[in-house]
Structure formats: structure tokens, C-alpha cells
C-alpha angles and dihedrals in degrees: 000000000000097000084046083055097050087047098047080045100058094037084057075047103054099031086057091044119104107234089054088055082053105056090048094047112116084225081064112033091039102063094031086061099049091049094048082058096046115044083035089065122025100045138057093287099102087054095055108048085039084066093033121056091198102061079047084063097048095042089066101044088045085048091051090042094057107047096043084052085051095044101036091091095027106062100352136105104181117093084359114176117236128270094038119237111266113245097237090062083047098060083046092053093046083051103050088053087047079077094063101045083049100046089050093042109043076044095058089038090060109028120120094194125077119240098187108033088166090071096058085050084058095078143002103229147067117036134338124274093255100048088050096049090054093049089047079060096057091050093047085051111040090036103042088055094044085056094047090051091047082057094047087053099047081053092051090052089049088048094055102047088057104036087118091064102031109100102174129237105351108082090056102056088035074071094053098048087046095060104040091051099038091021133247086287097072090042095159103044120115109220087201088049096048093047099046088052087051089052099046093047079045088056100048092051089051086044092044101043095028121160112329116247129244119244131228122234091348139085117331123232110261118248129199138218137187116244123195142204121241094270087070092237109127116246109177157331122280113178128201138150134335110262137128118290116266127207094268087057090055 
């Protein structure tokens, strides 16, 4: 379908432009989604949107956005960039985001303040805010590293079904060579590839034409000499017959 093809046409267009691999890139996710953690949790944050509904709202949306943007190259397949991450990078990257699901957790966990005093006035019964808040720590804790593992172990699965194809890392810096040398808009295009094609096709033609023959009791290929002014610097070419070369010609 024609309308299917356009579309096809502006996702390859967005995935290869520069401000989507941004916004995929771990030097950008990573950090995003720490901060997001962090700044959610241990300040004021939680007070504010329990008093606000629409800072509720955009929590969540703040909270979808990021992690889609986090998880997208890590355990995704749809709008993938290309080359895809090594898996290797990928289990790094799942690591790294193991330390802020622990800091807020094990905080809350221990913390003697509390930082939402507006969910305790919501109801009269159960434990105390702060007691809740330090048992929401455990379960932060204890439950944002078991999702990241569960993650880790559907990468592993992808890894090794396809451990025949996986190469590493070089793909993947193969891409980054690529694109700083061609630019992010031929993402895809293998410089090794594409020169070794130029210097086969040069070699046919070479092949193909190759040095002109002499004839035979015809015209003879015309040859060129330099002549010169009398000065003795050379000023041009004058070409004539083909014959052995005389003194003046030396």
C-alpha cells in the first residue's frame, strides 16, 4: 500500500536521524532514568503530586516514557537502531541501572524522616508513615533488582539463540565508525563493503579496457612531447608520430 510505504519510509527516517539515536543512546537513557529515581523519590516529589493529581498523571507518563526510551535497545526489537547493541554492552548497561533501584530503595529502607506525610493523612489505619515508607524500600529494593534480573535473563535467552550470528563488538563499532565517517544518514552502510565494491568495478574496467594495441601498417599511435620556451621552462604538449626519441627529445 502506498500510504504502508510513506510510512515505512519516515519510521527508516527517524530511526537513522540523529536526535532518535540520542535519545536511545545509554549516555542518554541511563542517566535520564536514574535521575527520574532519584529526584521521584527522595525529594519532595511524592508530597506534591499526593496533593496534585496532575503531577500523578505525569508521573506516570514521565515514569512509561523512560523506561520505553531505556529498554527499547536493550530487550526490544521494534524501531531497533542498527547495528544492534552487542549483548555484551546490553548486560553493562542492565547492571549499571541495578545501583539506582538499590540507592532509593535501601534510602527509603533506612530513612527515619518522612518524605510524604500527605499519604499517612489519607487513612487511619495500618502502620505508621514511616513504617510504610521503609517497607516500600524493601519492596523497591528487593523488587526493582528482581526486574532488572528477569531482564537480564530474557537477554541471555536472546543472546543464546543467537550465539551463531553474534560477533561481538564489532558490528557495533563498525556503526560507529560508519557514521562518523558517511554520517548518521547512511546508517547501514558498510564502508569495507562499499570500498571493496569501488575497487572490484575499478579492476574490471582496468581488466576490460586494459593498454591499447599497436597496429600494424596503419596509423601509428600518437605520441607527446613536451616542448619548452627559451627560457627552458616547459610550456606544453605537441604530439606526432610515433618514432624513437632524438636528442632534442632528451
Amino acid at each position: 500500500m502506498p500510504g504502508g510505504a510513506g510510512v515505512a519510509a519516515a519510521v527508516d527516517r527517524m530511526r537513522a536521524s540523529r536526535v532518535f539515536r540520542i535519545l536511545v543512546s545509554a549516555r542518554f537513557t541511563v542517566p535520564l532514568y536514574s535521575g527520574v529515581l532519584l529526584l521521584t523519590h527522595l525529594t519532595g516529589f511524592q508530597q506534591a503530586m499526593a496533593t496534585h493529581m496532575w503531577i500523578h498523571d505525569g508521573e506516570l507518563v514521565l515514569y512509561l516514557v523512560t523506561g520505553y526510551l531505556l529498554l527499547l535497545p536493550l530487550a526490544g526489537d521494534e524501531l531497533a537502531v542498527a547495528p544492534e547493541w552487542p549483548y555484551a554492552l546490553r548486560f553493562v548497561v542492565l547492571a549499571v541501572c541495578v545501583g539506582p533501584d538499590t540507592l532509593v530503595g535501601v534510602t527509603l529502607m533506612m530513612s527515619s524522616t518522612v518524605l510524604a506525610p500527605a499519604y499517612a493523612g489519607s487513612r487511619d489505619w495500618g502502620p505508621s508513615a514511616l513504617a510504610d515508607q521503609n517497607l516500600a524500600g524493601i519492596i523497591m529494593w528487593l523488587g526493582g533488582d528482581g526486574l532488572m534480573m528477569l531482564i537480564m535473563i530474557a537477554v541471555a535467552g536472546q543472546w543464546i539463540r543467537t550465539a551463531d550470528r553474534d560477533v561481538g563488538l564489532g558490528p557495533w563499532l563498525d556503526g560507529i565508525r560508519d557514521r562518523a565517517v558517511l554520517g548518521a544518514a547512511t546508517a547501514g552502510t558498510d564502508i569495507d563493503r562499499e570500498q571493496a565494491a569501488l575497487d572490484a568495478y575499478n579492476a574490471r574496467l582496468a581488466q576490460m579496457n586494459g593498454p591499447p594495441p599497436r597496429s600494424r601498417g596503419g596509423a601509428r599511435p600518437t605520441s607527446y612531447t613536451r616542448t619548452a620556451d627559451p627560457g627552458g621552462t616547459p610550456t606544453g604538449v605537441t604530439p606526432h608520430a610515433d618514432r624513437p626519441p632524438s636528442r632534442e627529445d632528451q
